[in-house]
C-alpha positions in Angstrom: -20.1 31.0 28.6 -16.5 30.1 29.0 -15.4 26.9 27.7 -14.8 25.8 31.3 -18.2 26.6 32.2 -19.2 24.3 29.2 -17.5 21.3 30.6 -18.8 21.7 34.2 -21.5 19.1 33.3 -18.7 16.5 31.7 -16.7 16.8 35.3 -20.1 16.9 37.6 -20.5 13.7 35.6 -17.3 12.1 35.3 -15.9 13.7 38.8 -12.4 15.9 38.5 -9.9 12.9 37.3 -12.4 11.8 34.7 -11.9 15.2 32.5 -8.6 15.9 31.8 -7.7 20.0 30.2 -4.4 20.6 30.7 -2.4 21.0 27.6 0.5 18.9 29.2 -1.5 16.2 30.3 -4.0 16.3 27.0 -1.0 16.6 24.5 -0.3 12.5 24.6 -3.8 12.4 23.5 -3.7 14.6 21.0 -0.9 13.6 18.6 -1.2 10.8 16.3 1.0 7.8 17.0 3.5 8.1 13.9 3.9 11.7 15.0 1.9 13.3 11.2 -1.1 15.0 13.0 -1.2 17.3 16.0 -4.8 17.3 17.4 -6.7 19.6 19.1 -9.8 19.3 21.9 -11.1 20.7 24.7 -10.7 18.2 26.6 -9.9 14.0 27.4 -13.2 12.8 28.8 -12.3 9.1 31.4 -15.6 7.3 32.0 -15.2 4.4 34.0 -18.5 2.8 33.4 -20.8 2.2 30.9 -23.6 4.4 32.0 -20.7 7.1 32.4 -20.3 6.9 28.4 -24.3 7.0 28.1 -24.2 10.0 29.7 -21.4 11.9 28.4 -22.6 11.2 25.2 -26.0 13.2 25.8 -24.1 16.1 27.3 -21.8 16.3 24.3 -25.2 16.3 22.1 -26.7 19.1 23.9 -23.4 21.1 24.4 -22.6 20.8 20.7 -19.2 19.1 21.1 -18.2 16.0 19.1 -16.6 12.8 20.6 -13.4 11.1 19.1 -13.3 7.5 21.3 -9.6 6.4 21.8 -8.4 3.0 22.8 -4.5 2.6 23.3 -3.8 5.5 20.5 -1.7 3.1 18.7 -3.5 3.5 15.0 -1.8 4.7 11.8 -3.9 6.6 9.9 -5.2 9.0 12.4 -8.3 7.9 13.6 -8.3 8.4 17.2 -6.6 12.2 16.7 -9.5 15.0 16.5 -9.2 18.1 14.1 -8.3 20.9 14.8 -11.5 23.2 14.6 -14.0 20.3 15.0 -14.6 21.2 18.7 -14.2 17.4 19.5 -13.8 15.4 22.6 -11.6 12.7 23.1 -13.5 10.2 24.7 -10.2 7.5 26.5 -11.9 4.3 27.4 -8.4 3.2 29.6 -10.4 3.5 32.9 -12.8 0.4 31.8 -11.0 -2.3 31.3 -12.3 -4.9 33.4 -12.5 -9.0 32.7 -16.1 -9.5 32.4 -15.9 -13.4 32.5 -13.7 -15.8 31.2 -16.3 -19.2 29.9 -13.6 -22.1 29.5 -16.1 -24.5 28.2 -17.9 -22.3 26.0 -14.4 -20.9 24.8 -15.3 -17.4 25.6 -14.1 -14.1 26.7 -16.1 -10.8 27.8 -14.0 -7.6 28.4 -14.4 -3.7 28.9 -13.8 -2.6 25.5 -10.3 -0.4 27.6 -9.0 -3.7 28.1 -5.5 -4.0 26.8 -5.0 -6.4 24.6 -1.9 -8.4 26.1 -4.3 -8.3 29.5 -7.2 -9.9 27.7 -4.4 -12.5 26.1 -3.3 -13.7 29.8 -6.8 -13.3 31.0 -7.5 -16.2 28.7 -4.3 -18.1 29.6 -5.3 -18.0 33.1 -7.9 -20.9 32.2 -5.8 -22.4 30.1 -7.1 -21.1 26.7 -5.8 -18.7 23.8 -6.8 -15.3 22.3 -5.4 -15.7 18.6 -5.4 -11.8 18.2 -1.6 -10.3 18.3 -0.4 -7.3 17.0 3.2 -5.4 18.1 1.8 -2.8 19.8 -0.6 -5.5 22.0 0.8 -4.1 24.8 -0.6 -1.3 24.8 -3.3 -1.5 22.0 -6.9 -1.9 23.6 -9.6 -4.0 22.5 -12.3 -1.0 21.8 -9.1 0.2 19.1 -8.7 -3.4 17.8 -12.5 -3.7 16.9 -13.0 0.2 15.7 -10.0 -0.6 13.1 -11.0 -4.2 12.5 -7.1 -5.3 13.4 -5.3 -8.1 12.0 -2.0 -9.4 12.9 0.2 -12.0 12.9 -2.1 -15.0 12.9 -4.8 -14.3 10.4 -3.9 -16.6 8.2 -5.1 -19.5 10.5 -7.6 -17.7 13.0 -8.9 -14.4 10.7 -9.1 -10.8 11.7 -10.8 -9.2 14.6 -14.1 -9.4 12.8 -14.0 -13.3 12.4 -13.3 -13.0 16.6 -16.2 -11.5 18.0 -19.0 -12.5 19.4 -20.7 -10.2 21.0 -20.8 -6.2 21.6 -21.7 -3.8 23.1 -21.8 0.4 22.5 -23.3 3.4 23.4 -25.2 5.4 20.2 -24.7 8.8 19.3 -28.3 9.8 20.9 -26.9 8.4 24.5 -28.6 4.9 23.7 -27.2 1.3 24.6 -27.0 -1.2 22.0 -26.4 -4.5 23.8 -25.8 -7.6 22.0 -23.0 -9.4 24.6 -23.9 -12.8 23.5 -21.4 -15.5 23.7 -23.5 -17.1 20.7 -21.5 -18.8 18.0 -25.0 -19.2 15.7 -27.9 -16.3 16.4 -29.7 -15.7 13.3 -32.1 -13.3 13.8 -31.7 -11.2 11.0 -28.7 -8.6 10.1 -25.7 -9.5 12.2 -25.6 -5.7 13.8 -22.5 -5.9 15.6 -20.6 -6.2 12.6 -21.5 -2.7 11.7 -19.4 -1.1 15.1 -16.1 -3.6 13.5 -14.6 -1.7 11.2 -16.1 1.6 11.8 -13.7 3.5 13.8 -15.8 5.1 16.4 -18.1 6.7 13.6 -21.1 4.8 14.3 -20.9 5.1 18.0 -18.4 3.8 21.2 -17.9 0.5 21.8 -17.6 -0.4 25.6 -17.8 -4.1 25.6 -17.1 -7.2 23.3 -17.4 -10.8 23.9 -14.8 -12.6 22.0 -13.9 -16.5 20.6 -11.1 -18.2 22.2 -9.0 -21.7 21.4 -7.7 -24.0 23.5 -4.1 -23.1 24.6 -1.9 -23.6 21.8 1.3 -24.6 23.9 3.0 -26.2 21.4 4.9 -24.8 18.3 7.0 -25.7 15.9 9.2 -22.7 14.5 11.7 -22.1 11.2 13.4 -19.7 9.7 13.2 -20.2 5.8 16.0 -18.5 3.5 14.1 -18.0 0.2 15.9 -18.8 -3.5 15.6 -15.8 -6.0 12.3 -16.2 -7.4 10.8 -18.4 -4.7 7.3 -18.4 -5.9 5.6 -17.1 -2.1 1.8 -17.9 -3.5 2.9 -21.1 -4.3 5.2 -22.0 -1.1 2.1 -20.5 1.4 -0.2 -22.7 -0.2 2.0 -25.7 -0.7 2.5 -24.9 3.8 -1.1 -24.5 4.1 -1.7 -28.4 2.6 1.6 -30.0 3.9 0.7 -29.2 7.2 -3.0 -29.7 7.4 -3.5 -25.8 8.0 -1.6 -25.9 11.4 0.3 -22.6 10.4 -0.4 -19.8 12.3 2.2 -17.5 10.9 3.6 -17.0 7.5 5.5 -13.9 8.1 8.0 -12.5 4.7 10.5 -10.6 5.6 12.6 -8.8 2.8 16.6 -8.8 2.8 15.9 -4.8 3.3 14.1 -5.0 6.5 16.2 -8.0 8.0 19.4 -5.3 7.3 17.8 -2.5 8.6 17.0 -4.5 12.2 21.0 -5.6 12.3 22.1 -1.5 11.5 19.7 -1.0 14.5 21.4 -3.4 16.9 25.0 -2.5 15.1 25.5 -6.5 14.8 24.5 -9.2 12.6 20.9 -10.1 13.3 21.7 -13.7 13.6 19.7 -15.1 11.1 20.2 -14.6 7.5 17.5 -13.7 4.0 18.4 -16.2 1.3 18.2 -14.1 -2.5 14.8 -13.9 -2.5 14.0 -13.1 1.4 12.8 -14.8 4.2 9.8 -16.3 5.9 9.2 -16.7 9.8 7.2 -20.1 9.6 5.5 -21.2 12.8 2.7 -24.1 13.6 1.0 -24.1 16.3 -0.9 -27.0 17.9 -3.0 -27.6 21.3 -2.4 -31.5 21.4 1.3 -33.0 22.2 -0.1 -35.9 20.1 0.5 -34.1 17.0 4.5 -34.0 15.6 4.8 -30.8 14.8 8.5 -30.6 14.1 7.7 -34.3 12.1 5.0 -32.2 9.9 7.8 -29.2 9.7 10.1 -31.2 8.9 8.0 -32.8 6.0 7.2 -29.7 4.7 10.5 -28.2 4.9 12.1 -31.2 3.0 9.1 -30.6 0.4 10.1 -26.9 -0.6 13.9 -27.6 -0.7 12.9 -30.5 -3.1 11.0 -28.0 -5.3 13.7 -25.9 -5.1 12.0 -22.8 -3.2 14.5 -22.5 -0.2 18.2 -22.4 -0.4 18.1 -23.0 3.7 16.1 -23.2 7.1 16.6 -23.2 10.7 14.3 -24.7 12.8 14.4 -23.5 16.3 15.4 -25.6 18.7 14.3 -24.2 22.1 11.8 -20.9 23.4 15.0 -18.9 23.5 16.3 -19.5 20.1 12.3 -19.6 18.9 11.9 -15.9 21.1 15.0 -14.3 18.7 13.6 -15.4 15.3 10.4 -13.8 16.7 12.5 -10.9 17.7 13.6 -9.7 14.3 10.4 -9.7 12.9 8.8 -7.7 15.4 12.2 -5.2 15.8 11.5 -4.1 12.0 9.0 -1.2 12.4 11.4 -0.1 15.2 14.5 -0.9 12.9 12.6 1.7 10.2 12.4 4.3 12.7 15.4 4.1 14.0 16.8 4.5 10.6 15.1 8.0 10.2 11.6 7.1 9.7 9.2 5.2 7.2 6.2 5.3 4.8 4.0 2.9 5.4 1.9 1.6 2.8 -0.7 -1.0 4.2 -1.3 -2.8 0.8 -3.4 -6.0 0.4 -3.4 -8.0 -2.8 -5.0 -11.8 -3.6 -2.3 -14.0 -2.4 -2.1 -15.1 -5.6 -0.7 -11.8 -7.3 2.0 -11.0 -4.8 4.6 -11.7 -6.8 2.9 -9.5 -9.5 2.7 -6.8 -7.0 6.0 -7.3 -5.5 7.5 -7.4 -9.0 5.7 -4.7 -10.7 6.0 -2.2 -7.7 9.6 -3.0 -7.8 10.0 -1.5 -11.3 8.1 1.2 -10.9 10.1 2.1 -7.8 13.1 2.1 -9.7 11.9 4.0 -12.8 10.6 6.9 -10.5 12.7 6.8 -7.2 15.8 4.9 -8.2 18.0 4.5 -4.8 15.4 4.9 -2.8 15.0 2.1 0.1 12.3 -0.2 0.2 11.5 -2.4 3.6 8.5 -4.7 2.4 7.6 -7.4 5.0 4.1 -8.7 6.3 1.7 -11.2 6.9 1.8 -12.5 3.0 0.0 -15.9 4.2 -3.1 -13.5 4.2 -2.3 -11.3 1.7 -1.1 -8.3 3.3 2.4 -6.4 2.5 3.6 -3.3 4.8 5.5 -1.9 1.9 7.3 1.1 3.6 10.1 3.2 1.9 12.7 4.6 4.1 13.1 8.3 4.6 16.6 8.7 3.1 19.1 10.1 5.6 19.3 14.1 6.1 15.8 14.6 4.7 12.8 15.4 6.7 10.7 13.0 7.2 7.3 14.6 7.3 8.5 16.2 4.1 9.3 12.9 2.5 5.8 11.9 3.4 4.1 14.3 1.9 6.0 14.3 -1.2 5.4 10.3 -1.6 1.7 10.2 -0.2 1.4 13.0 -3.1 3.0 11.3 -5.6 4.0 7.6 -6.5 1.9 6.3 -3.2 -1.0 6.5 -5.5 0.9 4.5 -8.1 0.9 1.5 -5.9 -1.9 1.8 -4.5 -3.6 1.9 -8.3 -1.4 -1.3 -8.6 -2.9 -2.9 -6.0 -6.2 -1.8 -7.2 -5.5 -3.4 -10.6 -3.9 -6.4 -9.1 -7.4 -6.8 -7.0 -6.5 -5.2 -3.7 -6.9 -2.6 -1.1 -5.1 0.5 -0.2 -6.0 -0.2 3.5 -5.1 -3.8 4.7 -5.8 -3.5 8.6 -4.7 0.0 9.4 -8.6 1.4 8.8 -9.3 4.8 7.1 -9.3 7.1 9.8 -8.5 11.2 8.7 -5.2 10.0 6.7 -6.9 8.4 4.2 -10.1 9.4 3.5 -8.6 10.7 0.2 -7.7 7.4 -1.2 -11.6 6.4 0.1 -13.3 8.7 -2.2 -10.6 7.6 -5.0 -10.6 4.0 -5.1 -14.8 3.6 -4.3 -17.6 3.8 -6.5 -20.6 6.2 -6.3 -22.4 3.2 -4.6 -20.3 2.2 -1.9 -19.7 6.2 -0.9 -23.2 6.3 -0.6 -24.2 3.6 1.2 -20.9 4.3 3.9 -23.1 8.0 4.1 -26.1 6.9 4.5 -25.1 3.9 7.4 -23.3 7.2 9.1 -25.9 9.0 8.6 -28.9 6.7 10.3 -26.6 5.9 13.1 -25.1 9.5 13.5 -27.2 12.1 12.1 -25.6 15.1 13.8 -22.5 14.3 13.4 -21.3 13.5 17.0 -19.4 10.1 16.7 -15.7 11.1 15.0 -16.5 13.1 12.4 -13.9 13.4 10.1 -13.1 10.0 9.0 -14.1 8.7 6.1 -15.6 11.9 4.8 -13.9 15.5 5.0 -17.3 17.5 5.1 -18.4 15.5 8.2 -20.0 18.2 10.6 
């Protein structure tokens, strides 16, 4: 039987625009989005319902293929790419992505799990309340991705990670079967929280189609600043001194190294605008639902507090959207700015807030000791503990080359580092086929086996993305 024949069922199923085999039209699919891995399947499979996926799932079983589920194909680490050789399906969840319901006095949001994540943000402004998940790529991430990779962002520090969002889920099993748990519950204690298990997982347990998430009243007031840092500024010590000051309104405690602030102004071939102080900067921003609270007062107050202490040498608060928009602008121009100077490696590190100084400090030296002139861009979401500590490719070398030759070499330094220091190689970017590797490095005997033996009772032949996490997946 020709491979055609073999994915007659898949289009008698999913009609002619639901399975897509053209090379041209699969290729988008196919290759990773920072351009490291070029996939291979036999084809894109487009369900458009729920009992769609149920379905293609049980042909896949008895026609021996495996499924990959893609969301916006926005990841980093390879996760929605299938291997060449695996015989794996992609399985593109952009035709569901309906609003379910929108519950503005239960706070509550219920989507396809295709919805795209700026669509699911306006669907909740449309009642007047606010999704706290935001990412750069929101608009064009979807939520199915965002739950598969447990996604962060710029406002964990106040609202928490994808995982601390949902509600409710729902996902077809690897045998064809429908777990359904869309509850818009905030307490339901009936034993293991099961949904948890699909955040997180990357498609390997089985494909999400539905999630009910929390929502906030509309936050439509804010209170911005830029903050130059002195050398030294102790960052632990200034995000928690924020955190108190202002009675946990922050949203967004964003650092921003010299490096990456002069890498966004070679991009635009102009001064940014805004200016690092010796130590860096910070994008500061509260965020309130109620006019009745002074936000720039409690700025203010807080501001005046750190240049007492002597942790800023400056700070601009914004004084309208516009100028509020442009500090907004550099932060999220960066991973742009990196590309644009020939490309990046991106190293999703988390430490204890506490210890990123240490971090910052000790990966510093060992930067210089083994790659002295090489060019570090470090900025992130240090309110929650995560630093995107990326070192430029340096100009006329080849980028995947450079990768290679770091992720071989003095990546595992830092991430060891981080290790020591009490931290994670893998922030909010998941696992996925890039760095299984560093899985089976930095985990004990014990978690490996628990991760294969979850897999295993939710996947036992191997259907659902097989590949991450473990290399000898079937």
């Amino acid at each position: 039987m020709s491979q055609s024949d073999d994915l007659e069922p898949f289009r008698a199923l999913l009609g002619a625009t639901g399975v897509l085999t053209e090379p041209g039209m699969i290729r988008p699919y196919c290759r990773d989005h920072r351009e490291l891995m070029e996939g291979a399947t036999p084809a894109v499979l487009r369900p458009r319902t729920v009992e769609e996926v149920q379905g293609l799932v049980r042909l896949a079983r008895a026609g021996g293929f495996g499924l990959v589920p893609q969301g916006g194909n926005t990841g980093y680490v390879g996760g929605a790419t299938p291997e060449p050789g695996r015989r794996q399906c992609i399985v593109s969840l952009e035709r569901m992505a309906r609003i379910r319901s929108v519950d503005p006095l239960g706070f509550t949001l219920a989507c396809d799990a295709g919805t795209i994540l700026a669509e699911a943000q306006a669907a909740a402004a449309g009642h007047g309340l606010f999704l706290p998940l935001s990412l750069g790529s929101e608009g064009s991430c979807r939520l199915g991705g965002n739950l598969g990779t447990n996604a962060g962002g710029l406002q964990v520090l106040r609202y928490g990670m994808t995982r601390d969002l949902v509600l409710g889920i729902e996902a077809v099993l690897a045998d064809g079967s429908l777990f359904s748990d869309m509850r818009h519950l905030r307490k339901n204690n009936i034993g293991i929280d099961l949904k948890q298990a699909f955040i997180g997982a990357e498609g390997a347990l089985g494909i999400v189609t539905g999630v009910v998430l929390k929502l906030w009243p509309a936050q439509a007031h804010r209170a911005t600043a830029w903050l130059q840092l002195a050398a030294d500024a102790p960052v632990p010590e200034i995000a928690a001194t924020v955190r108190r000051e202002t009675a946990d309104l922050a949203s967004t405690f964003e650092l921003i190294s010299a490096a990456s602030l002069a890498l966004v102004g070679e991009m635009r071939g102009a001064d940014p605008g805004l200016q690092a102080g010796p130590g860096g900067a910070v994008l500061l921003e509260l965020q309130s639902s109620s006019a009745r609270i002074p936000l720039e007062e409690v700025l203010l107050g807080t501001l005046e507090e750190l240049m007492e202490r002597g942790f800023l040498e400056d700070a601009v608060l914004a004084q309208s959207e516009a100028q509020r928009r442009s500090m907004w602008t550099i932060r999220e121009t960066i991973p742009e700015a990196e590309k644009h100077a020939g490309g990046s490696v991106k190293h999703d590190i988390a430490v204890p807030v506490s210890r990123i100084a240490d971090f910052l400090e000790r990966g510093g030296a060992l930067l210089a000791e083994r790659l002295p002139g090489v060019r570090l861009s470090f900025y992130g979401h240090v309110g929650d503990g995560n630093i995107h500590y990326n070192l430029v490719v340096p100009p006329g070398e080849d980028r995947l080359a450079f990768t290679r030759a770091i992720e071989a070499g003095i990546a595992h330094d830092l991430y060891a580092l981080a290790a020591e220091l009490g931290g994670s190689f893998s922030a909010e970017y998941g696992i996925g086929r890039f760095k299984r590797d560093l899985l089976a490095r930095y985990s004990d005997g014990t978690r490996l086996a628990l991760l294969a033996g979850v897999k295993n009772t939710f996947d036992p032949d191997g259907v659902m993305n097989a590949g991450i996490w473990f290399a000898q997946d079937r």
